[in-house]
Backbone atoms as SQL, in Angstrom:
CREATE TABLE atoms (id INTEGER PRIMARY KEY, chain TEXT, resi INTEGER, resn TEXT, atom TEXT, x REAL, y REAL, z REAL);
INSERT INTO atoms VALUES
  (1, 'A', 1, 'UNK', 'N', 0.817, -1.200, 0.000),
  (2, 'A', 1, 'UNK', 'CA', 0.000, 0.000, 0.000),
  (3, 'A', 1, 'UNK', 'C', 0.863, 1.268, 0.000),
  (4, 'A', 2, 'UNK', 'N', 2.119, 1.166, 0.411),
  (5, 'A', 2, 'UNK', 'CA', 2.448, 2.126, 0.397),
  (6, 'A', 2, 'UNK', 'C', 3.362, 2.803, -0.685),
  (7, 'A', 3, 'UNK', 'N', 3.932, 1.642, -1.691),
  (8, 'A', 3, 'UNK', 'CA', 4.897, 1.970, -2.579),
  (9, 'A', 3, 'UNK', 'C', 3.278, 2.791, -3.387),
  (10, 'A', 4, 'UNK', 'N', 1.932, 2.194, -3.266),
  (11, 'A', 4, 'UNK', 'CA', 0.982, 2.843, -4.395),
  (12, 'A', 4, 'UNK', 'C', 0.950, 3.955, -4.000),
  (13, 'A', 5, 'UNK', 'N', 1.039, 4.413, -2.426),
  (14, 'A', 5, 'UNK', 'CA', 0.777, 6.109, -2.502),
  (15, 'A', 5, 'UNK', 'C', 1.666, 6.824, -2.906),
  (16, 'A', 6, 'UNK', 'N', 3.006, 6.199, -2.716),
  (17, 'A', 6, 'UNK', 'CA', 4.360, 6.835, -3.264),
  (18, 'A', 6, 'UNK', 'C', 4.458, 7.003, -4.715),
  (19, 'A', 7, 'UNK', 'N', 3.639, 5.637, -5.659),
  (20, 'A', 7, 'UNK', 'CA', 3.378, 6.002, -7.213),
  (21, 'A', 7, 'UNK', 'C', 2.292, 7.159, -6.994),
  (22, 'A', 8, 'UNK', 'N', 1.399, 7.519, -6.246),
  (23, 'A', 8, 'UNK', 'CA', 0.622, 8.343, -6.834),
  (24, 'A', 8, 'UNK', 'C', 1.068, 9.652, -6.738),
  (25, 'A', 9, 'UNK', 'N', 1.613, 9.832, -5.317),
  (26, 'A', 9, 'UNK', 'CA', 2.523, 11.137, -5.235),
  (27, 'A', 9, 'UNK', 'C', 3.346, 11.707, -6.147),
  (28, 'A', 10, 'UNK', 'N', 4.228, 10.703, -6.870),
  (29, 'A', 10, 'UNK', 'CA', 5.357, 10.890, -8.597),
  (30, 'A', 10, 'UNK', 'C', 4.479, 11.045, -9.285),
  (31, 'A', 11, 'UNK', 'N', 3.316, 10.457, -9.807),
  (32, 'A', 11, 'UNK', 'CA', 2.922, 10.861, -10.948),
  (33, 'A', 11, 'UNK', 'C', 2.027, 12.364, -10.950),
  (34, 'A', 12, 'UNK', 'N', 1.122, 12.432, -9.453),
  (35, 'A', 12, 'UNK', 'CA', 0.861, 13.693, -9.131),
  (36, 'A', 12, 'UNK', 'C', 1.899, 15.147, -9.257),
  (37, 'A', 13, 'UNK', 'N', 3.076, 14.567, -8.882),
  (38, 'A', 13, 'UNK', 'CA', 4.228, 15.405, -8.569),
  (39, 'A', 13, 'UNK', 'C', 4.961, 16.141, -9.833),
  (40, 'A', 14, 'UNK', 'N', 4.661, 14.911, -11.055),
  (41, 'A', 14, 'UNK', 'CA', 5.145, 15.054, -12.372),
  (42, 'A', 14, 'UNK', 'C', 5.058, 16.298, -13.013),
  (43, 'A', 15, 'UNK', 'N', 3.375, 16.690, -12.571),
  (44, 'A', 15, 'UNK', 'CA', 2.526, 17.272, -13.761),
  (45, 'A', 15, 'UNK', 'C', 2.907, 18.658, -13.081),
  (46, 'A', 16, 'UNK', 'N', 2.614, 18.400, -11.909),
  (47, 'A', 16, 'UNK', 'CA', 2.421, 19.733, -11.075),
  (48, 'A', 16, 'UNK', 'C', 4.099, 20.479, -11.163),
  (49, 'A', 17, 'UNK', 'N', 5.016, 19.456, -11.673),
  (50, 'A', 17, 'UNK', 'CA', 6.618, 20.169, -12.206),
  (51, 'A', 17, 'UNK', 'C', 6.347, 20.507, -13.608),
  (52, 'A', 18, 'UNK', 'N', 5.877, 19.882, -14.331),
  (53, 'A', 18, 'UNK', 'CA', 5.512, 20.289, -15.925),
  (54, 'A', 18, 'UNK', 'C', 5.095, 21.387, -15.999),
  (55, 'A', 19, 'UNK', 'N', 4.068, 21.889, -14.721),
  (56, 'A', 19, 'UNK', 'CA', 3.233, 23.065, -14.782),
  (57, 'A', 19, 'UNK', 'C', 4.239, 23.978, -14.281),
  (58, 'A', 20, 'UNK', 'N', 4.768, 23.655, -13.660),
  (59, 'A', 20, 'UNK', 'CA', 5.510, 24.748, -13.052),
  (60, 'A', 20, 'UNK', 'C', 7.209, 25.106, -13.884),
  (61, 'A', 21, 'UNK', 'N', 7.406, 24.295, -15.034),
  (62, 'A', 21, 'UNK', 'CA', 8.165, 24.409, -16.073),
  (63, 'A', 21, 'UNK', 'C', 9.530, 23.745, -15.489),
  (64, 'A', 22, 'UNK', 'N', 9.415, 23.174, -14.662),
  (65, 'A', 22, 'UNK', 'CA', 10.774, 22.469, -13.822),
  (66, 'A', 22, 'UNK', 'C', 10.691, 20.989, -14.602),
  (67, 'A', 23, 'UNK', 'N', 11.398, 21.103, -15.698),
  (68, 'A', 23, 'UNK', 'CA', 11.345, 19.384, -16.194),
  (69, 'A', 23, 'UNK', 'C', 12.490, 18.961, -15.671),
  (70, 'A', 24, 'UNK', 'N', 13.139, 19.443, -14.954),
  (71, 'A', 24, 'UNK', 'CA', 14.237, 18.576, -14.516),
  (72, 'A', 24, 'UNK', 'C', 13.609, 17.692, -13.019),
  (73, 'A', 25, 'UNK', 'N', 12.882, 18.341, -12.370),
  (74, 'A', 25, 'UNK', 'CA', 12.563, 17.896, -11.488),
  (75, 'A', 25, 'UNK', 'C', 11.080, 17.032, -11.872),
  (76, 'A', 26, 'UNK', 'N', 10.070, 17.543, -13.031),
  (77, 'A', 26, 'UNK', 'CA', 9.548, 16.086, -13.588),
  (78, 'A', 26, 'UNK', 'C', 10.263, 14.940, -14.166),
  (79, 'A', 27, 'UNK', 'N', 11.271, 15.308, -14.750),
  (80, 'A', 27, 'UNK', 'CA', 12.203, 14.152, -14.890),
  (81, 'A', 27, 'UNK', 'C', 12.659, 13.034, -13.770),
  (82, 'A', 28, 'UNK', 'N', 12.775, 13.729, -12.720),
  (83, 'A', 28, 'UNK', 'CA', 13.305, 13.073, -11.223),
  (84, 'A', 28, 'UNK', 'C', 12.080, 12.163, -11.155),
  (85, 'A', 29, 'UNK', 'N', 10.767, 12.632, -11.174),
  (86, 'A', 29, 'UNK', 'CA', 9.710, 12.253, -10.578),
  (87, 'A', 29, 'UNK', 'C', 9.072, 11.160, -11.436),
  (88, 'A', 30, 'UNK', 'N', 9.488, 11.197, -12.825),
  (89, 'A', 30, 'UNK', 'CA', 9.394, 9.722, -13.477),
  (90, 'A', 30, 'UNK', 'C', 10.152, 8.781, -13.174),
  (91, 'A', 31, 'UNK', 'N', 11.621, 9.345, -12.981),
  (92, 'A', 31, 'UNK', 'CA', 12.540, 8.221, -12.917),
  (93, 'A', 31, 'UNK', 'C', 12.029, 7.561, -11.409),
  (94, 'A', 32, 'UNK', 'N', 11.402, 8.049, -10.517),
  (95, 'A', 32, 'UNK', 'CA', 11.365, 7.153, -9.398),
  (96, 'A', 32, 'UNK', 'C', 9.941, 6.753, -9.501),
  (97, 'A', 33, 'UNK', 'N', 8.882, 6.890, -10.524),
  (98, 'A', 33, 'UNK', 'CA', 7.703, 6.029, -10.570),
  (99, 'A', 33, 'UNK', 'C', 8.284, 5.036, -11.464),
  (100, 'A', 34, 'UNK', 'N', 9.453, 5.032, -12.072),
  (101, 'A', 34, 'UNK', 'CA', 9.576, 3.931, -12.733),
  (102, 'A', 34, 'UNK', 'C', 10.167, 2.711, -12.401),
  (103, 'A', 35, 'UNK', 'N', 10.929, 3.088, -10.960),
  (104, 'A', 35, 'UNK', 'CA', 11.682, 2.335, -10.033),
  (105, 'A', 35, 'UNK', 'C', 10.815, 1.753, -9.444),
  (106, 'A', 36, 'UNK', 'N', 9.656, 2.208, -9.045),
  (107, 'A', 36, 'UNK', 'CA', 8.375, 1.458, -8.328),
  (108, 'A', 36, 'UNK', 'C', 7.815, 0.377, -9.686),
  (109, 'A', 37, 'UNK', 'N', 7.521, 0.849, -10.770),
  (110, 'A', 37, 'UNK', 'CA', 7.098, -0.249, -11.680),
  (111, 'A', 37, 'UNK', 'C', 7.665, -1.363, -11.872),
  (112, 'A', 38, 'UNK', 'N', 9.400, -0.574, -12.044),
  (113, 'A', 38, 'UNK', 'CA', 10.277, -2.029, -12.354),
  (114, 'A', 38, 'UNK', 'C', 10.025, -3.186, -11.305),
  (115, 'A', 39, 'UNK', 'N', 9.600, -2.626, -9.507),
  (116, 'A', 39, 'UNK', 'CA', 9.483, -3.427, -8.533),
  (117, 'A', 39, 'UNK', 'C', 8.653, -4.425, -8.790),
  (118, 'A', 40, 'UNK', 'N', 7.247, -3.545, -9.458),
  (119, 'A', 40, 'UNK', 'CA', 6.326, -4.359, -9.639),
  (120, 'A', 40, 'UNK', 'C', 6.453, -5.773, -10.658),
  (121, 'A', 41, 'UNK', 'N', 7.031, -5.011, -11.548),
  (122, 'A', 41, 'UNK', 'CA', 7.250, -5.947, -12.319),
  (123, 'A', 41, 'UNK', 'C', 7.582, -7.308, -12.313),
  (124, 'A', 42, 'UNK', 'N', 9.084, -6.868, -11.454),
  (125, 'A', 42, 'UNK', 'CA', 9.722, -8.100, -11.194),
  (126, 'A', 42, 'UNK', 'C', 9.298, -9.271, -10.325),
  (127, 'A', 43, 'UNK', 'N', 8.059, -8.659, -9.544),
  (128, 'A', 43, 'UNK', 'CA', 7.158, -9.351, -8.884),
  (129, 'A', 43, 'UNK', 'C', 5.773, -9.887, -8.970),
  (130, 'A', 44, 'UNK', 'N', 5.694, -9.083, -10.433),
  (131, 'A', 44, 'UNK', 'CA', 4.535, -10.202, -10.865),
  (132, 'A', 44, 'UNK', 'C', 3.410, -9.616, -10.517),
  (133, 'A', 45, 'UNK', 'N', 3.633, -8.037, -9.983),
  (134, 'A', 45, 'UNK', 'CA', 2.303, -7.846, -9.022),
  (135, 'A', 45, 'UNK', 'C', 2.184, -6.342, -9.712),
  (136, 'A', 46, 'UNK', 'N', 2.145, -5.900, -10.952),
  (137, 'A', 46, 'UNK', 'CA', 2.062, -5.065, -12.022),
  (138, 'A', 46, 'UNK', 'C', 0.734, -4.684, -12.267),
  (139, 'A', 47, 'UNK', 'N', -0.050, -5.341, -12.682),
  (140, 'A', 47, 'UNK', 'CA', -1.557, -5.194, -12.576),
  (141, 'A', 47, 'UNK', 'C', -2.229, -5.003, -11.553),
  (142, 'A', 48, 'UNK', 'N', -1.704, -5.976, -10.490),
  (143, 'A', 48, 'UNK', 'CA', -2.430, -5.806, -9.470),
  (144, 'A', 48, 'UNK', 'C', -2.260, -4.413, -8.261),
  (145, 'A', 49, 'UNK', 'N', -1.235, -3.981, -8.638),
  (146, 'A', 49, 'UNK', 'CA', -1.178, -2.986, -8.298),
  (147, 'A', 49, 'UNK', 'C', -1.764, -1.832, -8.992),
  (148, 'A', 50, 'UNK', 'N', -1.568, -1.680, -9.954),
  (149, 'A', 50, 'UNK', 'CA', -2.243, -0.644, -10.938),
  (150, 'A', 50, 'UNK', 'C', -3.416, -0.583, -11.486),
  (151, 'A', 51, 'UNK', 'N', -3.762, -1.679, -11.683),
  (152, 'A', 51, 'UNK', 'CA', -5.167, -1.225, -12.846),
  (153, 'A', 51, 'UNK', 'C', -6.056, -0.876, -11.469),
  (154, 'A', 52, 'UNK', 'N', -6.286, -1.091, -10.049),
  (155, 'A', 52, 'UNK', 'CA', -7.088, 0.063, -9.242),
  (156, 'A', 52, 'UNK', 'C', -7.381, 1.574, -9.674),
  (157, 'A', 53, 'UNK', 'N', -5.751, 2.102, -9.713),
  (158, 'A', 53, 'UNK', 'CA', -5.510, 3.160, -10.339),
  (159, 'A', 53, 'UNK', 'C', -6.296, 3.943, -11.462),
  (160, 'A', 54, 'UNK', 'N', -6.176, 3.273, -12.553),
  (161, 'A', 54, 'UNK', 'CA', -7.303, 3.399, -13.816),
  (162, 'A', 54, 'UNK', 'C', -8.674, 3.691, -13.342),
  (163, 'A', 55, 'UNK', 'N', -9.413, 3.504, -12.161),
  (164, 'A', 55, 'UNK', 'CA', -10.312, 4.374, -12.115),
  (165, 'A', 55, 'UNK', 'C', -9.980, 5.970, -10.696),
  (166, 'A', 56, 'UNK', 'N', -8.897, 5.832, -10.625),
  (167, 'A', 56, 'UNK', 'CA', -8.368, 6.896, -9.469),
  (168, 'A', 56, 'UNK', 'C', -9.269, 8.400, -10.235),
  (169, 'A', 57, 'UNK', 'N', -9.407, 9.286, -8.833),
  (170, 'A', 57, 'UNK', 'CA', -10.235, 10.122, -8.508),
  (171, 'A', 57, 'UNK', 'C', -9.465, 11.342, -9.439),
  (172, 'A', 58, 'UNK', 'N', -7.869, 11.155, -9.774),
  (173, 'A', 58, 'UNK', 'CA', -6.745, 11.717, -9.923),
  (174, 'A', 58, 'UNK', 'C', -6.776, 11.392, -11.426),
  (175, 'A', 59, 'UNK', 'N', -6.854, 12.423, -12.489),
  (176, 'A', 59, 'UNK', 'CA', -6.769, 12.132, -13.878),
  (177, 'A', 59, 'UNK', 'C', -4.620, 11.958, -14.456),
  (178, 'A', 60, 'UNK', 'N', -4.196, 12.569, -13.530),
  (179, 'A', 60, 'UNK', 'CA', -2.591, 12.412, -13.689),
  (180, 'A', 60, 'UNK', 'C', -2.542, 10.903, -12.860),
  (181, 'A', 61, 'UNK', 'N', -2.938, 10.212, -11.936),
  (182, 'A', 61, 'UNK', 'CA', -2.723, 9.009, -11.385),
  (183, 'A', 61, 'UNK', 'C', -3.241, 8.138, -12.454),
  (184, 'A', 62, 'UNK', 'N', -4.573, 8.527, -12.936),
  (185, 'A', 62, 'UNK', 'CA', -5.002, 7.511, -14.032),
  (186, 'A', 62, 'UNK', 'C', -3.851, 7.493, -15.135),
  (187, 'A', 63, 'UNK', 'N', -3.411, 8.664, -15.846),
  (188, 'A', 63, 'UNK', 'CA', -2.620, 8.786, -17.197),
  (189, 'A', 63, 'UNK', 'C', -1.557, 7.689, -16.223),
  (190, 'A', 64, 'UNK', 'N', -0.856, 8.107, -15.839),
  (191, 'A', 64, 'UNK', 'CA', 0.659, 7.388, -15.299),
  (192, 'A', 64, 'UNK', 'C', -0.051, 5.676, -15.435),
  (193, 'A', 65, 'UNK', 'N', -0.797, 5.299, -14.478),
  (194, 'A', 65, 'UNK', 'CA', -1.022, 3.995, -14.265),
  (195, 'A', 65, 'UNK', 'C', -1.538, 3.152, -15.774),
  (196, 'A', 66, 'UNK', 'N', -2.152, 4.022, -16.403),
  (197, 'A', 66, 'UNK', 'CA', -2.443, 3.504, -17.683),
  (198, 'A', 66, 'UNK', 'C', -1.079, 3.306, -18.562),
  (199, 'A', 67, 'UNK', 'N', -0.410, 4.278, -18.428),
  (200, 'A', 67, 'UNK', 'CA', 0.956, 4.230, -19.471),
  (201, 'A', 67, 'UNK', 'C', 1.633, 3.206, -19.034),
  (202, 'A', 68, 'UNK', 'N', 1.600, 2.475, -17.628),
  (203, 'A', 68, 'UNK', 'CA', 2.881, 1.671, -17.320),
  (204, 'A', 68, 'UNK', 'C', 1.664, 0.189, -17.508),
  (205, 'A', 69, 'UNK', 'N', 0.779, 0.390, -17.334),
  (206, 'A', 69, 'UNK', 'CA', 0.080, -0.575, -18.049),
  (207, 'A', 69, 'UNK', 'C', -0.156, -1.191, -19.395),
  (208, 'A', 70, 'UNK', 'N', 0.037, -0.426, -20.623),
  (209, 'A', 70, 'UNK', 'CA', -0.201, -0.965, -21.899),
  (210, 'A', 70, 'UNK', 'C', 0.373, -2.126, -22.257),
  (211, 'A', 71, 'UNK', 'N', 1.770, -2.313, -21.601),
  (212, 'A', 71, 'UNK', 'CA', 2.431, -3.748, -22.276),
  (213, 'A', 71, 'UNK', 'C', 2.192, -5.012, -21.608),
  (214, 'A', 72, 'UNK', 'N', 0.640, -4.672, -20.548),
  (215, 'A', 72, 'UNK', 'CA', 0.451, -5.708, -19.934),
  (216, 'A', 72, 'UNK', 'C', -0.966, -6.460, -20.126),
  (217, 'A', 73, 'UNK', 'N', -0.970, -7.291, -19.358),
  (218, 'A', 73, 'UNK', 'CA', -2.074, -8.034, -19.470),
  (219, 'A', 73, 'UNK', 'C', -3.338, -6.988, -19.176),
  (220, 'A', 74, 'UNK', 'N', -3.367, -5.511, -18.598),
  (221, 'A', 74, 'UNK', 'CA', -4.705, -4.955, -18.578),
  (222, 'A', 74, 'UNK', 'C', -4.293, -3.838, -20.034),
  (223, 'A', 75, 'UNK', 'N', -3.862, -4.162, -20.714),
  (224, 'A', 75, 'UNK', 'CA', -3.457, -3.370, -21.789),
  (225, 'A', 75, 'UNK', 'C', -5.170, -2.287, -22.343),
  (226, 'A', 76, 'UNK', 'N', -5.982, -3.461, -22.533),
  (227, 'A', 76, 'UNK', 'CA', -7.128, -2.732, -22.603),
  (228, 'A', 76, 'UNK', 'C', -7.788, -1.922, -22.400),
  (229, 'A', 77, 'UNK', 'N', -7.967, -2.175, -21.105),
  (230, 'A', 77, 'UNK', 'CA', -8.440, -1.554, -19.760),
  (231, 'A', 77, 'UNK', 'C', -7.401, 0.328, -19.799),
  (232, 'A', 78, 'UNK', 'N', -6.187, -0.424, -20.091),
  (233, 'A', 78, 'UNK', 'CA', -4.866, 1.293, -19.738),
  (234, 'A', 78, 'UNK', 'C', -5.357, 1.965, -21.527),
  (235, 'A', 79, 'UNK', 'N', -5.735, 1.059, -22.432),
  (236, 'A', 79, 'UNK', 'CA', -6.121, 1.998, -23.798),
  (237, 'A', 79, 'UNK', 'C', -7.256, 2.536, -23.579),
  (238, 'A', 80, 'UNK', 'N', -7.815, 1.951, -22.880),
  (239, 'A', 80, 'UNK', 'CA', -10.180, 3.150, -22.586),
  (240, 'A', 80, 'UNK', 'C', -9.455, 3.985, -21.756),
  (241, 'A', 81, 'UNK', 'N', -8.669, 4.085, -20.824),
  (242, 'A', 81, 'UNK', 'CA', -8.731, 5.402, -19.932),
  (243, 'A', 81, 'UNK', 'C', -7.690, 5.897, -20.840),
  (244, 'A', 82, 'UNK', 'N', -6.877, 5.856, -21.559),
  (245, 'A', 82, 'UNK', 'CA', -5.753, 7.199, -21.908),
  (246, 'A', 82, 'UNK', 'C', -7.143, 7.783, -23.434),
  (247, 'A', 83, 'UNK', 'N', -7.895, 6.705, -24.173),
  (248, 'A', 83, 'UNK', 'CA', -8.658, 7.337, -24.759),
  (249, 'A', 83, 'UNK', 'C', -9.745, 8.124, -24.035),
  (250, 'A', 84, 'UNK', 'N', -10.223, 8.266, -22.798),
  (251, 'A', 84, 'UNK', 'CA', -10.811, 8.760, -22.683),
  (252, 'A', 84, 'UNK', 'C', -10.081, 9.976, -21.847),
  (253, 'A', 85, 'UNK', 'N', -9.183, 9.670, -21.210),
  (254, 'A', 85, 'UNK', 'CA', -8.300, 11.199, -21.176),
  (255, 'A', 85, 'UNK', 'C', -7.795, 11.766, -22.364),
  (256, 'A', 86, 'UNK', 'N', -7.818, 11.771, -23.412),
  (257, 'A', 86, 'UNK', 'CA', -7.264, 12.684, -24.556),
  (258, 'A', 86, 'UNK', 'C', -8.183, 13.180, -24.672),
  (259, 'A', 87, 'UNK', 'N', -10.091, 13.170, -24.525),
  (260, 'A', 87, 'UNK', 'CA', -10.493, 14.091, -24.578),
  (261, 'A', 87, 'UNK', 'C', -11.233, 15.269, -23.442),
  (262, 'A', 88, 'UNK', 'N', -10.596, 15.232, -22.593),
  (263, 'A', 88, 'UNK', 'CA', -10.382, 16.055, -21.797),
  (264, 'A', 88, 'UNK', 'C', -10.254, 17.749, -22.528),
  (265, 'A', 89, 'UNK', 'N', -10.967, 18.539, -22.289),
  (266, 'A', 89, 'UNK', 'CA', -10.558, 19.585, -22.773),
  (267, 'A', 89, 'UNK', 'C', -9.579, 20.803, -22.610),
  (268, 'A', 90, 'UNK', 'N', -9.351, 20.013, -21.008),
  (269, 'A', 90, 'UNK', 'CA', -8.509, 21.317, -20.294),
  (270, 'A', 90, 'UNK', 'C', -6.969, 20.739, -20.049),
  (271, 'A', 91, 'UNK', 'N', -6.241, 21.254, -19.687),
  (272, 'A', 91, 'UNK', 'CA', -5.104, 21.101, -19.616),
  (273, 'A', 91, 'UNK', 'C', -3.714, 20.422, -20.113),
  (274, 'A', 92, 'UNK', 'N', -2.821, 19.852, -19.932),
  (275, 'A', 92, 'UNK', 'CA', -1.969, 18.949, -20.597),
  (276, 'A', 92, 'UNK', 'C', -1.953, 17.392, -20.932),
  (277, 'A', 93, 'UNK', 'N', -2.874, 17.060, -20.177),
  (278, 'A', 93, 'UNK', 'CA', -2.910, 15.718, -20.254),
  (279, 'A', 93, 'UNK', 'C', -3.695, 14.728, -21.192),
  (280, 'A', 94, 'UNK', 'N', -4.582, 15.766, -21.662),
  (281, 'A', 94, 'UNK', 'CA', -5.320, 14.859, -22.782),
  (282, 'A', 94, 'UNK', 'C', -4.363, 15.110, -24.123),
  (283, 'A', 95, 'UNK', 'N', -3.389, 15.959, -24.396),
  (284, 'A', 95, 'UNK', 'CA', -2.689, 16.009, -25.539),
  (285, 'A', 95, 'UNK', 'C', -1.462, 14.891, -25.498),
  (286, 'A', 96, 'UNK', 'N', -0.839, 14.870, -23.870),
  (287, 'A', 96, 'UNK', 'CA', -0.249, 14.168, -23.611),
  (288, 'A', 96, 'UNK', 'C', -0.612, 12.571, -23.718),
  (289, 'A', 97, 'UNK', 'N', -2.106, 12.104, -23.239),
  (290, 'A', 97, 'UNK', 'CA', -2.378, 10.867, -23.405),
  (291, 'A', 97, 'UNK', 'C', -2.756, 10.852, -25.113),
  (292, 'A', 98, 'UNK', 'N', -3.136, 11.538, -26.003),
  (293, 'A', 98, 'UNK', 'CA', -3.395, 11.145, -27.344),
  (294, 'A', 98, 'UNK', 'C', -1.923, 10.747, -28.132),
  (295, 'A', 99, 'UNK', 'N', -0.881, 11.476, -27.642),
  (296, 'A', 99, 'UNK', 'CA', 0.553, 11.331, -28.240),
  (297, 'A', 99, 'UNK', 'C', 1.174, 9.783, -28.238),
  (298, 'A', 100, 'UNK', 'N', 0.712, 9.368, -26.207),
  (299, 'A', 100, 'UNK', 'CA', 1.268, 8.228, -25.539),
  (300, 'A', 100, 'UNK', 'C', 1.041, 7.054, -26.701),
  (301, 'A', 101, 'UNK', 'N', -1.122, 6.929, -26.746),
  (302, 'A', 101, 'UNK', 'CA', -1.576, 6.119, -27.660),
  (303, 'A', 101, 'UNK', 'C', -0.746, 5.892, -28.842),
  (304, 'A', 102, 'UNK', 'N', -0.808, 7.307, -29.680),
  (305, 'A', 102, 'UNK', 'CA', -0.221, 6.956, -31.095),
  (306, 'A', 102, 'UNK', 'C', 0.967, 6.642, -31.154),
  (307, 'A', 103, 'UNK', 'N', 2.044, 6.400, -30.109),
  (308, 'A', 103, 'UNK', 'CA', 3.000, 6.001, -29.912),
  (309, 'A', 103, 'UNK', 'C', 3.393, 5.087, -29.851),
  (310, 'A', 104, 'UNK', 'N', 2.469, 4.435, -28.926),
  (311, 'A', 104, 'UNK', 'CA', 2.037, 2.825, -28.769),
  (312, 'A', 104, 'UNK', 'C', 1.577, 2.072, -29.579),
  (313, 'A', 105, 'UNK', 'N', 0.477, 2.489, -30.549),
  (314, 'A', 105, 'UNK', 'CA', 0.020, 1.868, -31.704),
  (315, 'A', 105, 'UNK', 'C', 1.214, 1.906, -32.470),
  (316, 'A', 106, 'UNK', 'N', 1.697, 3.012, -32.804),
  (317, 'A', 106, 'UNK', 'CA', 2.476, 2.819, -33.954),
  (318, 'A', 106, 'UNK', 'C', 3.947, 1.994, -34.027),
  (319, 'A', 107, 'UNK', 'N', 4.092, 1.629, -32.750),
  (320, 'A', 107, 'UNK', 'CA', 5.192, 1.188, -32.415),
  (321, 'A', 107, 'UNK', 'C', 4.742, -0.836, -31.716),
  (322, 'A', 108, 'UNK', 'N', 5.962, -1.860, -32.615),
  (323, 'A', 108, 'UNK', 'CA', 5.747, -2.765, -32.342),
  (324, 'A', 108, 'UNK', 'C', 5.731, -3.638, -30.604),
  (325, 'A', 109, 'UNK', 'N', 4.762, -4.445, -30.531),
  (326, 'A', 109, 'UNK', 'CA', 5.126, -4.357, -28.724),
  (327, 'A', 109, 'UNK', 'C', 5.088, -6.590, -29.009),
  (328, 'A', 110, 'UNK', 'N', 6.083, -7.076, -28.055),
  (329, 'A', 110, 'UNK', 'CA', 5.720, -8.239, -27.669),
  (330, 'A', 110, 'UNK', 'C', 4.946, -8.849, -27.861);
């Protein structure tokens, strides 16, 4: 439970540096949600940690948890929420999740 509040805090933390034009310090704040994924990973417990997330109250907790989701077994599930965050009308994140998608599609996966 607690590495998830610590992912939600980085990915919360991300945006709110994006906004504030500090990408060095959103940079920081990916590299250590990604240290939590790799954890997950290696443990098998990737989904189960995340796809909760995908319906989080938090539209930056949803984007993050969906993105580290696509190459997985809830792949689905992480493509309906980043499509339905791209149309979001306000802020960075729906341009950001339409980019993620076409990125993903266009690019070969496992």
């Amino acid at each position: 439970m607690a590495l998830i509040r610590t992912y939600r805090g980085y990915a919360q933390a991300f945006w709110t540096a994006i906004g504030e034009g500090d990408s060095e310090l959103a940079n920081r704040q990916t590299d250590a949600g990604d240290a939590i994924v790799a954890i997950w990973r290696e443990a098998g417990t990737l989904e189960e940690a995340l796809e909760p997330l995908l319906d989080d109250a938090s539209a930056e907790v949803r984007y993050a948890a969906a993105s580290d989701l696509l190459d997985s077994r809830a792949s689905k599930h992480a493509m309906a929420v980043l499509e339905a965050l791209q149309m979001d009308p306000n802020g960075l994140i729906a341009p950001t999740a339409r980019l993620r998608l076409m990125i993903w599609r266009r690019d070969p996966h496992p």
